[in-house]
N, C-alpha and C positions, 0 to 999 in steps of 0.2 A: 732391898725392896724392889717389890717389880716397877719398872719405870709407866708411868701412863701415857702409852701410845699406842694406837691402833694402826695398823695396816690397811691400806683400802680392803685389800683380800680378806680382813676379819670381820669386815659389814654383811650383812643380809642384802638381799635386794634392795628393799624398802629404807633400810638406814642408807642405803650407797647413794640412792639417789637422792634424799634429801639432807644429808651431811656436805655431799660435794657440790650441789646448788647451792646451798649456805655458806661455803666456803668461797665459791665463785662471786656470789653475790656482795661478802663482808670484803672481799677483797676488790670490790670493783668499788664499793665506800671507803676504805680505805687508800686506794691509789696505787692499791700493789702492782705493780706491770707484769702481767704475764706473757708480754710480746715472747714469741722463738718458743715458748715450751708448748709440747701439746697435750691434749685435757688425758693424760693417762696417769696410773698412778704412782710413777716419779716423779710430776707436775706437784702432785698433792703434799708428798712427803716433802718435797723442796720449799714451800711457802712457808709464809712468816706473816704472823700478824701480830697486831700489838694487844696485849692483854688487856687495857684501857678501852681498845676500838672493841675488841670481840664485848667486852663485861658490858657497851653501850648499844652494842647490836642484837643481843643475846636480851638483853631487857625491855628494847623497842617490840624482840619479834616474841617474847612470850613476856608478855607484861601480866599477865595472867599470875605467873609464879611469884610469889616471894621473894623482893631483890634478895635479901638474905640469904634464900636458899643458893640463889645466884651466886652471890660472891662467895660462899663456901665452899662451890664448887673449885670455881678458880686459885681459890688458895691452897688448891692441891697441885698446882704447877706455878704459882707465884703467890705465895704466903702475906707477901706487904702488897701487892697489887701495884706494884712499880710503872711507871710511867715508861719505865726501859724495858721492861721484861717482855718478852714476847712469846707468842704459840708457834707450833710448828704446825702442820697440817695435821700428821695423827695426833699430835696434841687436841687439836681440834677438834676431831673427832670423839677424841673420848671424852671431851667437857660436854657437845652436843648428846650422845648415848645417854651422859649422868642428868642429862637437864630434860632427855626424854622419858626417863624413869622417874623421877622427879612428878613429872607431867601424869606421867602415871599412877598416882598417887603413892609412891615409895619415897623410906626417908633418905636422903643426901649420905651415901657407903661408898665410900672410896673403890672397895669392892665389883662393885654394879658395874664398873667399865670396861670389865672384861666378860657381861651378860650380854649378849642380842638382845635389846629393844625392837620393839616394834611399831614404830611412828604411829601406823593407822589406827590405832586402838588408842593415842592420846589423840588432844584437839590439834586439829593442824596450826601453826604460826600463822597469822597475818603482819602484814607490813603496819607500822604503825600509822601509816599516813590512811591506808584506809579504813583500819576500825576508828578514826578519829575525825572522820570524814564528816561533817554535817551533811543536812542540804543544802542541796545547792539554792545560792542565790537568785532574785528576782531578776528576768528578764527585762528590757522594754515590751519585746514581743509581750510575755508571759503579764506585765504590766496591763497593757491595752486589753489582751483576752479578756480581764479580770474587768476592767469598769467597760467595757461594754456589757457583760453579763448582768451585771449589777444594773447598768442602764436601761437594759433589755425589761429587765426584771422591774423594777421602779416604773415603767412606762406601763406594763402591763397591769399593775396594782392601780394605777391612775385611772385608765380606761372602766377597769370593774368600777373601780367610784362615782365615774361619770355614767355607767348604763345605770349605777343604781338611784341615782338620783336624780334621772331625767324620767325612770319607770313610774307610769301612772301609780296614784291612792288607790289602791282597791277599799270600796265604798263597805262600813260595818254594816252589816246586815243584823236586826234586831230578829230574836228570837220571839219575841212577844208581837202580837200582830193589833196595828192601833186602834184603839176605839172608833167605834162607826154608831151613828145615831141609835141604831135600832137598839146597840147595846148599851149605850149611853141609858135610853129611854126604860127598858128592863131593869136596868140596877137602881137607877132612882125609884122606880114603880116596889122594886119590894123592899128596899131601907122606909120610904115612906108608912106602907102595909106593917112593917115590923114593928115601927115606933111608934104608930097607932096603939097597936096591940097594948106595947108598954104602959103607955099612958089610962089607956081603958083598967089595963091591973091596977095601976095605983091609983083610980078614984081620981084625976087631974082631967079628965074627958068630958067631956058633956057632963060635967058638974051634977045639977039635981036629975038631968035625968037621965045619969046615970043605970039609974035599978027599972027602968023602961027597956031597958036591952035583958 
């Protein structure tokens, strides 16, 4: 069976540079020393990493994927996931191409690792420390900014309460305009005239001489 290892020369542009950053990067977490070699691609094929560190770096930088998918991949180069076992660099490679297909929405084929991938068309990896990043914490600065604002604010709600309750009554003004003699004098003049009347109908008026009128 064909062994699974990639040649730098078997990358695309786009895998080459994000394969061998990956590899640079899992190797400066792992402690690997690349003092004396230089970054070309017998540097790449030379390296070793441990299949433990890669299967933890690999799941930090696409946490996204299904660890599962994850470790099936690697059990096409260490079956028990050995504490001892390790990657070679195109080893590397080719676990990263199947974990980018993957990413791609294809299923885990032993196969695929001899496909070009094309990174830009899955989601790129972030480091785990910053999609896990909160906000950031309260300053002192950031502190004081905050209750003087608040003070600011509270001061000036105070003031409207003082302009509004030192602000003169405005006086109700009646619609109705009040009795004055003259009309005082007119309404009693015709309630009297009408209750005349009444009485003259019913015979209670001027008694007998009533039928004189």
């Amino acid at each position: 069976m064909r062994p699974l290892t990639l040649h730098a020369s078997a990358l695309n542009d786009e895998e080459y540079d994000l394969y061998t950053a990956s590899l640079n990067d899992l190797a400066e977490d792992d402690g690997a020393d690349g003092e004396g070699h230089g970054h070309d691609d017998a540097y790449y094929e030379q390296m070793q990493i441990g299949v433990r560190e890669a299967r933890g770096w690999i799941r930090g930088r696409y946490s996204h994927l299904p660890a599962g998918s994850i470790d099936s991949i690697l059990r096409f180069f260490s079956p028990g996931l050995s504490p001892a076992d390790v990657l070679t660099g195109g080893q590397f490679f080719a676990v990263l191409r199947l974990v980018v297909h993957v990413e791609s929405g294809k299923d885990v084929d032993r196969g695929l690792a001899f496909v070009q991938a094309h990174p830009s068309q899955a989601a790129s990896p972030r480091r785990p420390s910053l999609d896990s990043a909160g906000p950031a914490p309260p300053t002192p600065a950031s502190i004081a900014r905050a209750f003087e604002n608040r003070s600011a604010a509270g001061e000036k709600e105070t003031d409207r309460g003082r302009e509004a309750a030192s602000a003169p009554a405005v006086p109700r003004r009646d619609s109705v305009a009040p009795p004055t003699p003259a009309s005082i004098a007119r309404t009693f003049a015709h309630g009297t005239s009408k209750h005349a009347e009444e009485l003259f109908s019913q015979g209670t008026w001027f008694g007998p001489w009533r039928d004189a009128f």
